[in-house]
C-alpha positions as CSV (number, residue, x, y, z in Angstrom):
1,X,118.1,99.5,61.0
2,X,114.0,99.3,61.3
3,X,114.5,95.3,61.0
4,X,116.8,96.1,64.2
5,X,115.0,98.2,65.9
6,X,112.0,96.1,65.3
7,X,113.9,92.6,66.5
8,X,114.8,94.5,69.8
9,X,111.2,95.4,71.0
10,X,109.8,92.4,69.8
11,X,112.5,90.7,72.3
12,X,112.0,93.2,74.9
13,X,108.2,92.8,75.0
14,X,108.5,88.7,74.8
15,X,110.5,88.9,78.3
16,X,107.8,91.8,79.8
17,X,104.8,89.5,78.6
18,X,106.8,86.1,80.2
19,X,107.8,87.9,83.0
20,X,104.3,89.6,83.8
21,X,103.3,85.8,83.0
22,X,104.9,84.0,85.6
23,X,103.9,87.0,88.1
24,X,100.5,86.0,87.8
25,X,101.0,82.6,88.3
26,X,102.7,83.4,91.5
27,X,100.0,85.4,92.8
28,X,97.2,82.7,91.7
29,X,99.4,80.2,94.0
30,X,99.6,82.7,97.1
31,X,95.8,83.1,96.2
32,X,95.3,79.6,96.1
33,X,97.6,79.0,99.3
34,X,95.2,81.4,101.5
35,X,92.0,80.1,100.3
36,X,93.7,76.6,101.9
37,X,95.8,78.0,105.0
38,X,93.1,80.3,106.3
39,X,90.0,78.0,105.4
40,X,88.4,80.8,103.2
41,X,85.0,79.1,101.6
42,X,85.5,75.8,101.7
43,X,82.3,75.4,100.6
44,X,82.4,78.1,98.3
45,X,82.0,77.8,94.1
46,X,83.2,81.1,93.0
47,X,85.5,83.8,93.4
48,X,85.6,87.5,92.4
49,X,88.3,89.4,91.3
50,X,88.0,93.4,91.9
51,X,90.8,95.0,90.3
52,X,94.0,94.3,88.6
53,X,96.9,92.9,89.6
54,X,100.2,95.0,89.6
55,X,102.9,95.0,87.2
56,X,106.2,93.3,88.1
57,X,108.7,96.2,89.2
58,X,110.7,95.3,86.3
59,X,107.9,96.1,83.6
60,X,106.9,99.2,85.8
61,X,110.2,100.3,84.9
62,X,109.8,99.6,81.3
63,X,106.1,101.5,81.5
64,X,108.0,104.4,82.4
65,X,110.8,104.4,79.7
66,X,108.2,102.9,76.5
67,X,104.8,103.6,77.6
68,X,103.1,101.9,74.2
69,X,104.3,98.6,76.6
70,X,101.0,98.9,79.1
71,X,99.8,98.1,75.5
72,X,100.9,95.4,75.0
73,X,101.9,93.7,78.4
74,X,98.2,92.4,79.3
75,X,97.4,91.6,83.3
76,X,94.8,89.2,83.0
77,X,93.7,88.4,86.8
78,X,90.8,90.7,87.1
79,X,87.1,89.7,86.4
80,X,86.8,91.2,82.6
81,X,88.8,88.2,81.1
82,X,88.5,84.5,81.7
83,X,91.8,83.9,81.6
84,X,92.1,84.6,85.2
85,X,89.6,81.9,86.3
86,X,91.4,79.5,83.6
87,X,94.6,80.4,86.1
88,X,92.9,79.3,89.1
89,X,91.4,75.9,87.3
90,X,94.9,75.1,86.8
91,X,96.1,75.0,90.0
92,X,94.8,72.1,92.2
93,X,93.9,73.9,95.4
94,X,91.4,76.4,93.4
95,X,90.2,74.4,90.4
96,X,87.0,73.9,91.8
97,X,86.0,77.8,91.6
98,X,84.4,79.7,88.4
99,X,84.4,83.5,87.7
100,X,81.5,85.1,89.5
101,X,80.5,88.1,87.4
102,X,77.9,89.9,89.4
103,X,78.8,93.1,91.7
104,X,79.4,92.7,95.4
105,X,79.4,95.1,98.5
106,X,82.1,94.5,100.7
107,X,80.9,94.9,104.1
108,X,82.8,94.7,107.7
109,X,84.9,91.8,108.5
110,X,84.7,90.2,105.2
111,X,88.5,90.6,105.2
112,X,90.7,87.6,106.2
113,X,94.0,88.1,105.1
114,X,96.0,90.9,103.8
115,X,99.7,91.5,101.9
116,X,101.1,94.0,99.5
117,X,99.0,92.9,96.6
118,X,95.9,92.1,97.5
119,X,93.4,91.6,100.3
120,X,91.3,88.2,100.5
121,X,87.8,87.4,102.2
122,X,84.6,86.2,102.3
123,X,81.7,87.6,101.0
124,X,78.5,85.3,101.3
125,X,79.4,82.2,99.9
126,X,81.7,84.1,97.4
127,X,85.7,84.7,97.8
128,X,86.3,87.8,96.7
129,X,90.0,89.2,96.1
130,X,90.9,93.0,95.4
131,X,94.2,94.1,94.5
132,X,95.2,96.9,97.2
């Protein structure tokens, strides 16, 4: 029954972590697709993550019913891990841009484009995305 039980989560969190997964991937290409359509930084080297992207409805739903899951279902575009910039390296329109680490104040007008996850923009010679 334990071995059961056990198999069942393991599947369940498999899907929630592929799932979350190809999310993310999603949202780097939108990312990716602004930076190109609205001509954000062409010139710029880095880009700056504040916040953390949202979970798929599907794992929300999960989050509610087994909440050991935000556990283990990571979101890994914010600036604490490198595994977002390693996102954005692999797709072609943004491999050019590395983490920048350092704090920035978001001033007037450095917004250029907005949706339901996140707002994009221009700070200095630094794009900076937060996740509304």
């Amino acid at each position: 029954f334990v071995l059961l039980i056990s198999t069942f989560f393991s599947y369940g969190a498999y899907h929630s972590i592929n799932a979350q997964f190809k999310f993310e991937e999603n949202i780097v290409n939108r990312i990716s697709q602004d930076i190109q359509f609205f001509g954000i930084g062409n010139n710029a080297e880095y880009i700056k993550f504040i916040g953390v992207e949202p979970y798929t409805s599907t794992n929300e739903n999960i989050i509610k019913k087994h909440p050991i899951m935000e556990i283990l279902i990571p979101r890994i575009i914010n600036n604490d891990w490198m595994w977002s910039g390693v996102l954005m390296q692999r797709n072609p329109f943004s491999k050019k841009l590395k983490l920048y680490t350092n704090h920035v104040t978001l001033n007037d007008g450095w917004e250029k484009s907005r949706n339901d996850v996140y707002s994009i923009g221009l700070v200095g010679e630094t794009i900076v995305v937060r996740f509304n």
